[in-house]
Backbone as XML, in Angstrom:
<?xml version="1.0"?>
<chain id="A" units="angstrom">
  <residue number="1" name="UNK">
    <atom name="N" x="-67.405" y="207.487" z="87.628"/>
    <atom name="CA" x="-67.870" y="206.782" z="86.457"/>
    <atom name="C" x="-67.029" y="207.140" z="85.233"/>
  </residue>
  <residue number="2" name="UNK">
    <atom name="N" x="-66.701" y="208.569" z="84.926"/>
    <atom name="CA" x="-65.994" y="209.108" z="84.074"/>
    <atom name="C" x="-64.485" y="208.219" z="83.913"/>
  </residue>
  <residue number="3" name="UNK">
    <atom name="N" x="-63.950" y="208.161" z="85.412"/>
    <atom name="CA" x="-62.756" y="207.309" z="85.771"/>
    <atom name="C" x="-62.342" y="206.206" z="84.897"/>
  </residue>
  <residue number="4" name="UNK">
    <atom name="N" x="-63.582" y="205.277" z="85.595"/>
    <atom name="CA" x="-63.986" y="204.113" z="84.791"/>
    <atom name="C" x="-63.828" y="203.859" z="83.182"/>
  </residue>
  <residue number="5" name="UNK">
    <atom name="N" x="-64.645" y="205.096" z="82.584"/>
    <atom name="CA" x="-64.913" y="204.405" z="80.922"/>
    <atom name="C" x="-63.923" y="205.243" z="80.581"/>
  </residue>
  <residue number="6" name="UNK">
    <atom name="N" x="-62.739" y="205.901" z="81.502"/>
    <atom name="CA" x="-61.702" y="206.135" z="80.860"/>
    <atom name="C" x="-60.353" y="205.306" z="80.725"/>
  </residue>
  <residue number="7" name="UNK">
    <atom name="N" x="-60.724" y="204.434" z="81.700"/>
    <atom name="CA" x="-59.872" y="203.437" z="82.057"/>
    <atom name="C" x="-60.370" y="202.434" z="80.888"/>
  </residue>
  <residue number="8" name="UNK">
    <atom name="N" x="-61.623" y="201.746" z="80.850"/>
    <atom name="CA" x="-61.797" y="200.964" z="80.081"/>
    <atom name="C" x="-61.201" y="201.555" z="78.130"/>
  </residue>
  <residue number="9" name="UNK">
    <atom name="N" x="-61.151" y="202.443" z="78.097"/>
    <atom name="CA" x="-61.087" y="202.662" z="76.932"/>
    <atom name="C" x="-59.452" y="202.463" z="76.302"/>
  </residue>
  <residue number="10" name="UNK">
    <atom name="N" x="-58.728" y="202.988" z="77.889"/>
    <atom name="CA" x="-57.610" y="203.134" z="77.809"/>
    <atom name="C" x="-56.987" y="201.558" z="77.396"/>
  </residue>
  <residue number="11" name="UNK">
    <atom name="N" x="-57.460" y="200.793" z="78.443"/>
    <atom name="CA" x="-56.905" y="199.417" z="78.233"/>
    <atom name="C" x="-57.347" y="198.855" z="76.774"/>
  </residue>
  <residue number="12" name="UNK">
    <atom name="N" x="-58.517" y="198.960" z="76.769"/>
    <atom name="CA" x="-58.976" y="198.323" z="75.049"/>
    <atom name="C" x="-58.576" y="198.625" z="73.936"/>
  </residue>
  <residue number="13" name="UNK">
    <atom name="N" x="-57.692" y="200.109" z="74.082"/>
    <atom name="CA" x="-56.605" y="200.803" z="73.122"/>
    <atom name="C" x="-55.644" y="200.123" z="73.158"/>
  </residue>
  <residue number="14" name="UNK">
    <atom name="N" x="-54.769" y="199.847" z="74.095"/>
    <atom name="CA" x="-53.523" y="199.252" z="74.553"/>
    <atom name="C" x="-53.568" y="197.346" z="74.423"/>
  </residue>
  <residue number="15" name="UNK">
    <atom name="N" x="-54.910" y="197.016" z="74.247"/>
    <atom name="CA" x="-54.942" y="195.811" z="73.945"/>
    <atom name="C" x="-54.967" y="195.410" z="72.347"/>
  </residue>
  <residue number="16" name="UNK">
    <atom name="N" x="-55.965" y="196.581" z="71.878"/>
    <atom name="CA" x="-56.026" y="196.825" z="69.772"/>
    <atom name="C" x="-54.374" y="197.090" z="69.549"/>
  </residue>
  <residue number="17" name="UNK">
    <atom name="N" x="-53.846" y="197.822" z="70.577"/>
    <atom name="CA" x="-52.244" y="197.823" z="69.214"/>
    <atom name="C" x="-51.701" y="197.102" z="69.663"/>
  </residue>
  <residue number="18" name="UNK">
    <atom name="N" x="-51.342" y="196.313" z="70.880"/>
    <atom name="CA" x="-50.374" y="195.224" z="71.447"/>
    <atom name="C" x="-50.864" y="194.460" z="70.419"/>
  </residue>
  <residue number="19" name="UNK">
    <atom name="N" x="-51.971" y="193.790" z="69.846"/>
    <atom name="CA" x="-52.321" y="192.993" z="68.675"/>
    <atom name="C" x="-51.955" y="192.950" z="67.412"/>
  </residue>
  <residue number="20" name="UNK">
    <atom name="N" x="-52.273" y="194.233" z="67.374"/>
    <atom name="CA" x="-51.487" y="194.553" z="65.629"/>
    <atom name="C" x="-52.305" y="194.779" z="64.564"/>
  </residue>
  <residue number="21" name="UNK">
    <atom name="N" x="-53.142" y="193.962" z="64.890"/>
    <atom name="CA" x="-54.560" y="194.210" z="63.791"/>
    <atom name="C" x="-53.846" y="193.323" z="62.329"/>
  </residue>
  <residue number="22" name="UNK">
    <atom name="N" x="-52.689" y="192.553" z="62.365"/>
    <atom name="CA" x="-52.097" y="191.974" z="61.052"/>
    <atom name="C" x="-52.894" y="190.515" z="60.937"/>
  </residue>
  <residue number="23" name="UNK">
    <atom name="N" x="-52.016" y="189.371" z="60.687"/>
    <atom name="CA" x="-52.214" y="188.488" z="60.382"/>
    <atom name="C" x="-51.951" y="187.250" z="61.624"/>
  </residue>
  <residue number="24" name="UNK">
    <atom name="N" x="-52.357" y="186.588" z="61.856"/>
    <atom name="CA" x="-52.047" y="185.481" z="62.977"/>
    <atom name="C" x="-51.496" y="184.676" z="62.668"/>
  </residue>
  <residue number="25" name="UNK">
    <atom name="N" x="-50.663" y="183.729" z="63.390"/>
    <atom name="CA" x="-49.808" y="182.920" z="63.592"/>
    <atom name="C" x="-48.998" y="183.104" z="61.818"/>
  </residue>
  <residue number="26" name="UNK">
    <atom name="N" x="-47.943" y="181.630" z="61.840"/>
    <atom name="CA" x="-47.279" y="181.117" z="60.229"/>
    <atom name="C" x="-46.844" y="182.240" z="60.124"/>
  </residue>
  <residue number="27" name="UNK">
    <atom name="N" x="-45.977" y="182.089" z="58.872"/>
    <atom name="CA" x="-45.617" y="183.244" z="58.242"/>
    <atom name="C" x="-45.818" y="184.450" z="57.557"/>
  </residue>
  <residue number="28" name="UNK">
    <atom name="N" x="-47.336" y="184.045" z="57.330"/>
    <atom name="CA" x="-48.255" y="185.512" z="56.706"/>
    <atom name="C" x="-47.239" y="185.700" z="54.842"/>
  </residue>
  <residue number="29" name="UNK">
    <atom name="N" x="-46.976" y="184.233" z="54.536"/>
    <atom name="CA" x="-46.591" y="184.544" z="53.093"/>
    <atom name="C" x="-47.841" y="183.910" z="52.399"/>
  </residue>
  <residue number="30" name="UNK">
    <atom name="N" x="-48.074" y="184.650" z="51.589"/>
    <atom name="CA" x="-48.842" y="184.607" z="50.620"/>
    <atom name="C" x="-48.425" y="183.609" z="49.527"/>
  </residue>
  <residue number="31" name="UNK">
    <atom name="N" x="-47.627" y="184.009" z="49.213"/>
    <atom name="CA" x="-46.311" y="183.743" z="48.175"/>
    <atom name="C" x="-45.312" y="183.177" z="48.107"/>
  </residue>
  <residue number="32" name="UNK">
    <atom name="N" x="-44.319" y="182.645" z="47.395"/>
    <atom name="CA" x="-43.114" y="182.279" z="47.251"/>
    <atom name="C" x="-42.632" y="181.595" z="45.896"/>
  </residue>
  <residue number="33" name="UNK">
    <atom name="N" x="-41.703" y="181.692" z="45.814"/>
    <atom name="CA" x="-41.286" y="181.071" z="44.382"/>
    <atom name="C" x="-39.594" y="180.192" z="45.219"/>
  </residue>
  <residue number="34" name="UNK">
    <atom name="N" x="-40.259" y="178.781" z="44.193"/>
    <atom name="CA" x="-39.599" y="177.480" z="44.477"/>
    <atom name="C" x="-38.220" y="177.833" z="43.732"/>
  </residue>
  <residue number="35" name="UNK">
    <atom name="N" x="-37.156" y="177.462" z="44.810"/>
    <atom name="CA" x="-36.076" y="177.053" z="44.716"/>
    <atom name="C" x="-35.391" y="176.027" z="43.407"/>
  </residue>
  <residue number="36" name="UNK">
    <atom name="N" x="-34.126" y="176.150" z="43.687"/>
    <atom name="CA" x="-33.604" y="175.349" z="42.620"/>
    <atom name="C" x="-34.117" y="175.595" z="40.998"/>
  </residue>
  <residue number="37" name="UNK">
    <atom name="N" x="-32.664" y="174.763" z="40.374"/>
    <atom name="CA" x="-32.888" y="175.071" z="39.035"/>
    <atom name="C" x="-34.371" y="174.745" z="38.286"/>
  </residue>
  <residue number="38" name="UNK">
    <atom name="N" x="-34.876" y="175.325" z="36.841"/>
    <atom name="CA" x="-35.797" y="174.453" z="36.335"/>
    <atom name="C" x="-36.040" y="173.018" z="36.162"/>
  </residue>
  <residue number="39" name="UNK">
    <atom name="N" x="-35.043" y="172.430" z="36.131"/>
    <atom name="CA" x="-35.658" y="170.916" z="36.338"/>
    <atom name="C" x="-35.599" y="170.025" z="37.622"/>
  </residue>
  <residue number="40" name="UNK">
    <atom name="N" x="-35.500" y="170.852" z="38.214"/>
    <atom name="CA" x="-35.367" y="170.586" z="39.741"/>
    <atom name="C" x="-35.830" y="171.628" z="41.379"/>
  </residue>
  <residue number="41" name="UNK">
    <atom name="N" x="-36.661" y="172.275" z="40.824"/>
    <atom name="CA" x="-37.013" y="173.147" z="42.092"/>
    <atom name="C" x="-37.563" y="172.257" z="42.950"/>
  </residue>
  <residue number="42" name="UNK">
    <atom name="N" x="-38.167" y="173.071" z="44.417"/>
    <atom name="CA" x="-38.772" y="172.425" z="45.781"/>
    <atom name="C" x="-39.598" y="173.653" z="45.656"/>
  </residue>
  <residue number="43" name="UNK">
    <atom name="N" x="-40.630" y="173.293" z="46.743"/>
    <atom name="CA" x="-40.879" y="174.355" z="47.479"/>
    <atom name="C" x="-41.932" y="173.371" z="48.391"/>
  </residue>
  <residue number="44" name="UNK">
    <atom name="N" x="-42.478" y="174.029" z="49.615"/>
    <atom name="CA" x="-42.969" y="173.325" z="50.395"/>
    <atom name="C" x="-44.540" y="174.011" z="50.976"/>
  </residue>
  <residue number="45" name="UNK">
    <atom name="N" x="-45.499" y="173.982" z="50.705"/>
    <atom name="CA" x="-47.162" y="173.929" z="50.704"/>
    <atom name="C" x="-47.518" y="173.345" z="52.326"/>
  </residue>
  <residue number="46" name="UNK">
    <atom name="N" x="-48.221" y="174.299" z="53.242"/>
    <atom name="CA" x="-48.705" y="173.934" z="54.371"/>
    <atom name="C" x="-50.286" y="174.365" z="54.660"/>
  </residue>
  <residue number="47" name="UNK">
    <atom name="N" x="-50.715" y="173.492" z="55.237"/>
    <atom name="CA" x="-52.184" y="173.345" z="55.712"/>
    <atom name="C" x="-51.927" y="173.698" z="56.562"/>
  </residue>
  <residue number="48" name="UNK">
    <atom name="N" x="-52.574" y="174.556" z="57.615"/>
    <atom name="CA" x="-53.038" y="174.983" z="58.768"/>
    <atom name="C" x="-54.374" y="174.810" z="59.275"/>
  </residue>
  <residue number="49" name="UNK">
    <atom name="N" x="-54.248" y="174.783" z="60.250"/>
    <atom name="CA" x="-55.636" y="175.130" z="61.324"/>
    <atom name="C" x="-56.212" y="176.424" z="61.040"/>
  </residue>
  <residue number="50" name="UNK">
    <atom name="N" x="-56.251" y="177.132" z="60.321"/>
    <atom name="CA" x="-56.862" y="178.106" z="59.490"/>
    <atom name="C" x="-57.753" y="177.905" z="58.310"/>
  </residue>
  <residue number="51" name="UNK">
    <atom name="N" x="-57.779" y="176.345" z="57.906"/>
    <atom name="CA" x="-58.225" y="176.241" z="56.466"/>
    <atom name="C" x="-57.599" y="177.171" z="55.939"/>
  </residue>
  <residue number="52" name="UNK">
    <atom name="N" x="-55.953" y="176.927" z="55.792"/>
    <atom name="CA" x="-55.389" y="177.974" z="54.583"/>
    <atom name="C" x="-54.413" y="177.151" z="53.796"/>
  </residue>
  <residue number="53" name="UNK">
    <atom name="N" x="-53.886" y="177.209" z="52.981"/>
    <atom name="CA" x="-52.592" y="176.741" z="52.704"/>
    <atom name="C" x="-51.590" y="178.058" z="52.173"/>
  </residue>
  <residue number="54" name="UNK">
    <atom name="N" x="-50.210" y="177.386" z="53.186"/>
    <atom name="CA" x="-49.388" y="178.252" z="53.394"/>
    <atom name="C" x="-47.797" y="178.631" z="52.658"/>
  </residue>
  <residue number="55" name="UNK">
    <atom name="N" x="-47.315" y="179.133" z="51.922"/>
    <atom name="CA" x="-48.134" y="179.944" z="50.930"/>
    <atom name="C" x="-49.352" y="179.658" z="49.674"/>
  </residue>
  <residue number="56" name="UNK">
    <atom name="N" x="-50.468" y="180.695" z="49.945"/>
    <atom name="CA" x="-51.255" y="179.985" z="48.554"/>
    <atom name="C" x="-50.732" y="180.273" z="47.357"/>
  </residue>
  <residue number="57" name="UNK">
    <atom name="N" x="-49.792" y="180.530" z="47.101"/>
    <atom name="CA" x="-49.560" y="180.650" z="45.708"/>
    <atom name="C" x="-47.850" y="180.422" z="45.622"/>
  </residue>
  <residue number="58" name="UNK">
    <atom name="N" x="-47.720" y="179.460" z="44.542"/>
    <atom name="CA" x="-46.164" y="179.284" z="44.685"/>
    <atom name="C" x="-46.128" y="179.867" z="42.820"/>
  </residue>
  <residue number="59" name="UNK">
    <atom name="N" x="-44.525" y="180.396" z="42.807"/>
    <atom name="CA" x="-43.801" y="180.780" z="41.258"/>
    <atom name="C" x="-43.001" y="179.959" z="41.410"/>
  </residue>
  <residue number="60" name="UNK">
    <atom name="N" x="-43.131" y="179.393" z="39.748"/>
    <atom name="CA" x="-42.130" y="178.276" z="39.187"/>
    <atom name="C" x="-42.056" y="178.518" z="37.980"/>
  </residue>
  <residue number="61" name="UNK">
    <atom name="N" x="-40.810" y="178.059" z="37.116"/>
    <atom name="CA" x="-40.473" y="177.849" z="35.904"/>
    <atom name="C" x="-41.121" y="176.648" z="35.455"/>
  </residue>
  <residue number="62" name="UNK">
    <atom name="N" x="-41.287" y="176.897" z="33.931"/>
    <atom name="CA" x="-41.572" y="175.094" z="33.310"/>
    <atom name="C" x="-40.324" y="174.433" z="33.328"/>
  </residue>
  <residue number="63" name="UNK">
    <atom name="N" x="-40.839" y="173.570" z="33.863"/>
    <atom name="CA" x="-40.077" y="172.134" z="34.405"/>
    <atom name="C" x="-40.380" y="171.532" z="35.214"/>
  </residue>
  <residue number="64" name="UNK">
    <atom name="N" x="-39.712" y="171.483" z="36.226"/>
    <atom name="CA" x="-39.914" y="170.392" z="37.067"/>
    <atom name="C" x="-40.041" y="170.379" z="38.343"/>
  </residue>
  <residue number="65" name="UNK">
    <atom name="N" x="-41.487" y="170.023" z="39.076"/>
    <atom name="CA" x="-41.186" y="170.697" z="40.651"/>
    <atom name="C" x="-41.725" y="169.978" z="41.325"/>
  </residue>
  <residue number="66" name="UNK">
    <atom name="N" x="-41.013" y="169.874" z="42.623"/>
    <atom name="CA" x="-41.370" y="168.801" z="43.607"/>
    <atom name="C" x="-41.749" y="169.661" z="44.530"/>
  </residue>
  <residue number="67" name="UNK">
    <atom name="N" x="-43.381" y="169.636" z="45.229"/>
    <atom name="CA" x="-43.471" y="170.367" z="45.728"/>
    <atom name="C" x="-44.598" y="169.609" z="46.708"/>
  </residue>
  <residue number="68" name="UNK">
    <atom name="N" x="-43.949" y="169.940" z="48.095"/>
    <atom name="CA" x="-43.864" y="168.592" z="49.570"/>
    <atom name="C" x="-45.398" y="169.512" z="49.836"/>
  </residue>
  <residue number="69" name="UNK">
    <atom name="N" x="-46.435" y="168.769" z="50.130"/>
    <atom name="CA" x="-47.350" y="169.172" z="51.271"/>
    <atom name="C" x="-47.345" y="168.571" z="52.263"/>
  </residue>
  <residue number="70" name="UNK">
    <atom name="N" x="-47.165" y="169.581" z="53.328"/>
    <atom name="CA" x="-47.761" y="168.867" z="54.967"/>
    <atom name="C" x="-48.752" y="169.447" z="55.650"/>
  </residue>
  <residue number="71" name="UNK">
    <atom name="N" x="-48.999" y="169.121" z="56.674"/>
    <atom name="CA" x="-49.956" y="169.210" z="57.853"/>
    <atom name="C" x="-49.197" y="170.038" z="59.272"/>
  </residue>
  <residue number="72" name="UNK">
    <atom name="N" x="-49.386" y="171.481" z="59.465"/>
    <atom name="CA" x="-49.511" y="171.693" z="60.490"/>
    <atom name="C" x="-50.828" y="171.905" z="61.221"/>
  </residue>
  <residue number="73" name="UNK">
    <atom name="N" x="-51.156" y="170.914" z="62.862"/>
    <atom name="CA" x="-52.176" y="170.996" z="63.167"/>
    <atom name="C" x="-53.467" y="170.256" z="63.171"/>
  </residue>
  <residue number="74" name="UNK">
    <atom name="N" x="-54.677" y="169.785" z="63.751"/>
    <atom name="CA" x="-54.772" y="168.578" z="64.042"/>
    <atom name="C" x="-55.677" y="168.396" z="63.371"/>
  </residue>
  <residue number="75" name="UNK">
    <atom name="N" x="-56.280" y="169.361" z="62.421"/>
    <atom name="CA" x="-57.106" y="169.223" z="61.214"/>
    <atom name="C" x="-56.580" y="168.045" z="59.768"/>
  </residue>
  <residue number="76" name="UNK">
    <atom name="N" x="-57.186" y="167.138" z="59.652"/>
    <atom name="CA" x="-56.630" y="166.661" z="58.129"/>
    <atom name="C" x="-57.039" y="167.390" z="57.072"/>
  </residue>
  <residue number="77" name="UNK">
    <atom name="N" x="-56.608" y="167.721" z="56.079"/>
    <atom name="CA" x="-56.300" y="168.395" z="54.955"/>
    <atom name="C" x="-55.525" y="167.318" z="53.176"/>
  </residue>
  <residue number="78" name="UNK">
    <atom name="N" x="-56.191" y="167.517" z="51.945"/>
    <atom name="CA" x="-55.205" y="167.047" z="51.022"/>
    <atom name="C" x="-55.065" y="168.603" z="50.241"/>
  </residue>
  <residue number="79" name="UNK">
    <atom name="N" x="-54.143" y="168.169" z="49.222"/>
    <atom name="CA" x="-53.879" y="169.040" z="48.300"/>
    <atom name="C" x="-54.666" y="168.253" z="46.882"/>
  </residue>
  <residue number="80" name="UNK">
    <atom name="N" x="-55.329" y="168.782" z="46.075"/>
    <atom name="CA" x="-55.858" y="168.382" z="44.921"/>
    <atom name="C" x="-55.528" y="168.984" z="43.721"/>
  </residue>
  <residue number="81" name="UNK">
    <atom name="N" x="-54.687" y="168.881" z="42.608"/>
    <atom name="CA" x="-54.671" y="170.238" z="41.624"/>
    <atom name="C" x="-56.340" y="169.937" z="40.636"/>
  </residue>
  <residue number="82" name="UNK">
    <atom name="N" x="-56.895" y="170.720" z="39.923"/>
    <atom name="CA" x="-57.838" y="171.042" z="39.110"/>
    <atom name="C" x="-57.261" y="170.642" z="38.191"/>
  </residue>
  <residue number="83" name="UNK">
    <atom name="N" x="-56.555" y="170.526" z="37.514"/>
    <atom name="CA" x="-55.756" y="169.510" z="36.421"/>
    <atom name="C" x="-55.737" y="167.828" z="36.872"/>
  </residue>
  <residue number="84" name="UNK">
    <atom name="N" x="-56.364" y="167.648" z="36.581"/>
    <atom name="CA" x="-56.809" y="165.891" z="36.886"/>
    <atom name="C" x="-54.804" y="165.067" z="36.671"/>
  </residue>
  <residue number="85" name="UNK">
    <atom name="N" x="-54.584" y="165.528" z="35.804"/>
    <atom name="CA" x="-53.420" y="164.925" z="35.285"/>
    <atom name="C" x="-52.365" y="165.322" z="36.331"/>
  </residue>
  <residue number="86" name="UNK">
    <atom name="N" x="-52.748" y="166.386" z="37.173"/>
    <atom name="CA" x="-51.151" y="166.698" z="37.865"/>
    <atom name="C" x="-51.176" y="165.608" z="39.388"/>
  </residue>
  <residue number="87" name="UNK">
    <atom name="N" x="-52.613" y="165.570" z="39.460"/>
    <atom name="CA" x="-53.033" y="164.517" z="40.527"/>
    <atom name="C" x="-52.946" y="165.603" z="42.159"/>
  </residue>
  <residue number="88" name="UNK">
    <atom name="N" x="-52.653" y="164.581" z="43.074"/>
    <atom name="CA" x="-52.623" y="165.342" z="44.595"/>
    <atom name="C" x="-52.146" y="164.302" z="45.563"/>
  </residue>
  <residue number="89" name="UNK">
    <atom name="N" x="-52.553" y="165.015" z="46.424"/>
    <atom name="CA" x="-52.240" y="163.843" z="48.184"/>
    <atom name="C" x="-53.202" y="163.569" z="48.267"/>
  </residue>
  <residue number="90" name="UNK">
    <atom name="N" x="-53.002" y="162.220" z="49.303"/>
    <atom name="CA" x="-53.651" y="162.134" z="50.127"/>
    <atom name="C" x="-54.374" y="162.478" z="50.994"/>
  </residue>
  <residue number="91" name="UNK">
    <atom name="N" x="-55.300" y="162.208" z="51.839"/>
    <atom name="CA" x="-55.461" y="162.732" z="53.181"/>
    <atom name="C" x="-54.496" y="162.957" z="54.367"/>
  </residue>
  <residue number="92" name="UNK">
    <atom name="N" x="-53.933" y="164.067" z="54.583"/>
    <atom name="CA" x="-52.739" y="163.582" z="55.604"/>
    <atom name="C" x="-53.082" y="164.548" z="56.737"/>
  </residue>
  <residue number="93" name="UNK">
    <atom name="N" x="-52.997" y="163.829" z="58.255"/>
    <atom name="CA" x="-52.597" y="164.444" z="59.120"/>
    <atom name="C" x="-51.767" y="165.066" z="59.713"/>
  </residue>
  <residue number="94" name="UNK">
    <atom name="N" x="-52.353" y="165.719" z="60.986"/>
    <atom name="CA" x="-50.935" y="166.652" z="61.538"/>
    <atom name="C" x="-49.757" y="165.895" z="61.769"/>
  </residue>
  <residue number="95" name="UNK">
    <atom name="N" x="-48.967" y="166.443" z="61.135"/>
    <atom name="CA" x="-47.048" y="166.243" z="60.974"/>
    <atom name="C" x="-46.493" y="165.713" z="60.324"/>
  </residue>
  <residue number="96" name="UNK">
    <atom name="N" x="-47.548" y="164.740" z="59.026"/>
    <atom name="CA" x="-47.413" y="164.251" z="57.735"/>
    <atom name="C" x="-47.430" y="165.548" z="56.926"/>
  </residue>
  <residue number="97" name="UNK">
    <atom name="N" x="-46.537" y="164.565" z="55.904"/>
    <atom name="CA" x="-46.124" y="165.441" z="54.372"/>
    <atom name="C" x="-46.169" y="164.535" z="53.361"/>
  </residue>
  <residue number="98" name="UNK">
    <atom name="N" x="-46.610" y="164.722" z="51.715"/>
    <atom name="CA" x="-46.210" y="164.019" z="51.019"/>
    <atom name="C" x="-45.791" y="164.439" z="49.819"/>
  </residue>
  <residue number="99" name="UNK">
    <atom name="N" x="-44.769" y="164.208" z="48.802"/>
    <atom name="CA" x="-44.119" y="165.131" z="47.839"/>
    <atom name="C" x="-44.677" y="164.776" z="46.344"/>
  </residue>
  <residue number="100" name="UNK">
    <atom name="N" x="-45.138" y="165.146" z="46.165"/>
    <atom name="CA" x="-45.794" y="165.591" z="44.499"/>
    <atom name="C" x="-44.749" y="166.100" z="43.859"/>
  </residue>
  <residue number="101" name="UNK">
    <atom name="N" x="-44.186" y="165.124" z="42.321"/>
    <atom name="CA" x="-43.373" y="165.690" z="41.917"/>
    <atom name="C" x="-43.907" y="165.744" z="40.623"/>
  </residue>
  <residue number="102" name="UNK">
    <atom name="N" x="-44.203" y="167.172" z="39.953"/>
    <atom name="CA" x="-44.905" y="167.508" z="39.208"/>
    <atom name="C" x="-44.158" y="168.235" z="37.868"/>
  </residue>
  <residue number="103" name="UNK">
    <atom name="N" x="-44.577" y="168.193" z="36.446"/>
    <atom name="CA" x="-43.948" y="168.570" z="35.386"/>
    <atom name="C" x="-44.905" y="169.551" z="34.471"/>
  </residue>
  <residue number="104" name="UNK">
    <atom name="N" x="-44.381" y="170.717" z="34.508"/>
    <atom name="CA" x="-44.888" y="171.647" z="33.696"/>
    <atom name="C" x="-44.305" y="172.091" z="32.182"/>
  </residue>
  <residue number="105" name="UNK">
    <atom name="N" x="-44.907" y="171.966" z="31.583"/>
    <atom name="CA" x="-44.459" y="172.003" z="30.475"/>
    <atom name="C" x="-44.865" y="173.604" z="29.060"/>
  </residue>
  <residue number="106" name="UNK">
    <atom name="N" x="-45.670" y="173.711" z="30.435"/>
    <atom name="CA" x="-46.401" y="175.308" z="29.420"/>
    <atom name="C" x="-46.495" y="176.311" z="31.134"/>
  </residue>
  <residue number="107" name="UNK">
    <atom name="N" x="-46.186" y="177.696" z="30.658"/>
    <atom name="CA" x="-46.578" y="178.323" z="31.340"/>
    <atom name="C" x="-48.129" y="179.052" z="31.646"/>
  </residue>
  <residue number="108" name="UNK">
    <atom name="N" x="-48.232" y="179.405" z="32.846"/>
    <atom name="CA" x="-49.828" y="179.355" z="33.078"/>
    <atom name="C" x="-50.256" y="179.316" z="34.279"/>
  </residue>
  <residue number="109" name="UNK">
    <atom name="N" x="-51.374" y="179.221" z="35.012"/>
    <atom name="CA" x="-52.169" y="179.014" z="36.013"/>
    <atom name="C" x="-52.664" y="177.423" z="36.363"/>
  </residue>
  <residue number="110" name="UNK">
    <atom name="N" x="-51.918" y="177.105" z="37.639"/>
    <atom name="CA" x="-52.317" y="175.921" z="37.765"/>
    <atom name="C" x="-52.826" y="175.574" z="39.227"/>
  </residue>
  <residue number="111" name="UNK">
    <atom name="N" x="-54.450" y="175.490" z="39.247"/>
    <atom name="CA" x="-55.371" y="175.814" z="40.708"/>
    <atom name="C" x="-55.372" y="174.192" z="41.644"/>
  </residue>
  <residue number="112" name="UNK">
    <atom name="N" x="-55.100" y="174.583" z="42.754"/>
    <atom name="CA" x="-55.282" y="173.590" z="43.462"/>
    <atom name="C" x="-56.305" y="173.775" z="44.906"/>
  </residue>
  <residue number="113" name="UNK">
    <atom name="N" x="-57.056" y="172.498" z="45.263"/>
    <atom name="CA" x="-57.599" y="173.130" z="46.321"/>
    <atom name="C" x="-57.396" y="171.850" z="47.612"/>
  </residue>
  <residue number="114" name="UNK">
    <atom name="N" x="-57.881" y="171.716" z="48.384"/>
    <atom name="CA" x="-58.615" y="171.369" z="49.433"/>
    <atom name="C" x="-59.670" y="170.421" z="49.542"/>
  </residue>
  <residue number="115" name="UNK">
    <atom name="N" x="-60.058" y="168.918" z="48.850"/>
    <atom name="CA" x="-61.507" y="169.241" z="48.449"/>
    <atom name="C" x="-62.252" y="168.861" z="49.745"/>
  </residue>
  <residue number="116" name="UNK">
    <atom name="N" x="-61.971" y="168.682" z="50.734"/>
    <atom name="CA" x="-62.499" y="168.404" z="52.704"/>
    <atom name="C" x="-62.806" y="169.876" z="53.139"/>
  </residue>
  <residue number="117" name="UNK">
    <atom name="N" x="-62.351" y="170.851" z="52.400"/>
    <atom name="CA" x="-62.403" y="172.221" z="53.191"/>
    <atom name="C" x="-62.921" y="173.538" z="51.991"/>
  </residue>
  <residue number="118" name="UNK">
    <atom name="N" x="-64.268" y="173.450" z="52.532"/>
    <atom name="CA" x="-64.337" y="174.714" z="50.939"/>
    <atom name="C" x="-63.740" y="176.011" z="51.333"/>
  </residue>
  <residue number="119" name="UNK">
    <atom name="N" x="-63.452" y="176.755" z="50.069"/>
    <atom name="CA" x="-62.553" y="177.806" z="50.485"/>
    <atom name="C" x="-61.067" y="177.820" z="50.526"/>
  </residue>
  <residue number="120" name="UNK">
    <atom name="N" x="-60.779" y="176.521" z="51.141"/>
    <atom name="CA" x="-59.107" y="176.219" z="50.957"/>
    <atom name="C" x="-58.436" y="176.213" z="49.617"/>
  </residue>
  <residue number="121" name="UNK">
    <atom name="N" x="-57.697" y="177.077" z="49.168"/>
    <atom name="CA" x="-57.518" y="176.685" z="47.537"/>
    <atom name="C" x="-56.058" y="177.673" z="47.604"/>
  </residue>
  <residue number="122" name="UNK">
    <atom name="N" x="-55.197" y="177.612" z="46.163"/>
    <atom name="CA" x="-54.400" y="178.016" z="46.029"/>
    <atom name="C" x="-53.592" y="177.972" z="44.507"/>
  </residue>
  <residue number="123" name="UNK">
    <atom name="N" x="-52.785" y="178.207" z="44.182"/>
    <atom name="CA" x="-52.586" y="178.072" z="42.877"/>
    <atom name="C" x="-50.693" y="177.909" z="42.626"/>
  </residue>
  <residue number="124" name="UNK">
    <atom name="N" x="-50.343" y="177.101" z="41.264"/>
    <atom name="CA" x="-48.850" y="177.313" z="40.875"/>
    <atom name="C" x="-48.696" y="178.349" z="40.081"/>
  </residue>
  <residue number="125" name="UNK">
    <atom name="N" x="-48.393" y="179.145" z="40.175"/>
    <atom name="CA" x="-48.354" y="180.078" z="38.884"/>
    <atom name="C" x="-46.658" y="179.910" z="37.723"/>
  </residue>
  <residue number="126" name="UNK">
    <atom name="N" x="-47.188" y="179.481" z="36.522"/>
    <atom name="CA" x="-45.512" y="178.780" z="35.975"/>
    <atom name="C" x="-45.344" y="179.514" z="35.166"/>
  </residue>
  <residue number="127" name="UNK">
    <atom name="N" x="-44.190" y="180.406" z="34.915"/>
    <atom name="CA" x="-43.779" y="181.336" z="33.634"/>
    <atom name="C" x="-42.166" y="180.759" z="32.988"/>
  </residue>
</chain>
């Protein structure tokens, strides 16, 4: 018996660190800050089968940013900003994208969410 729940323990050890205990699937960025000059950056916003969007938080300069949402995964998902004026997507499904090209003009906090998925949310942060 001893055998046994030494064995079991052994494997359930060897199964906790083969795992990692980190983050699952995507890239596990949180973060990123958009490319290209100020009046012209990218950066690119993903939905997952997580209810997440991937990275939730993008850095940008004031100016000008085009910044693509898509769909990985067979959940539909939009992007919405909380600023009525910056607008959002659509509803888009898995392997659709659509590009929001957006103009900042003050630096600041700018929240976007999900509104099909509570919890899904994320933000531009513009300095």
């Amino acid at each position: 018996m001893k055998q046994l729940t030494r064995a079991a323990l052994l494997t359930a050890a060897l199964v906790l660190t083969a795992c990692g205990g980190g983050e699952e699937g995507g890239s596990g960025e949180t973060a990123v800050t958009a490319t290209g000059p100020a009046d012209a950056q990218v950066v690119t916003v993903v939905s997952n089968a997580k209810i997440e969007f991937e990275p939730a938080t993008v850095n940008a300069k004031v100016g000008t940013l085009k910044l693509t949402h898509r769909v990985e995964g067979a959940i539909p998902h939009n992007l919405v900003f909380d600023d009525q004026s910056l607008g959002g997507t659509q509803t888009l499904t898995e392997g659709k994208e659509e590009t929001l090209t957006l103009t900042f003009k003050d630096a600041g906090t700018y929240d976007f969410l999900c509104t099909i998925h509570t919890g899904q949310d994320g933000q531009v942060v513009i300095s």
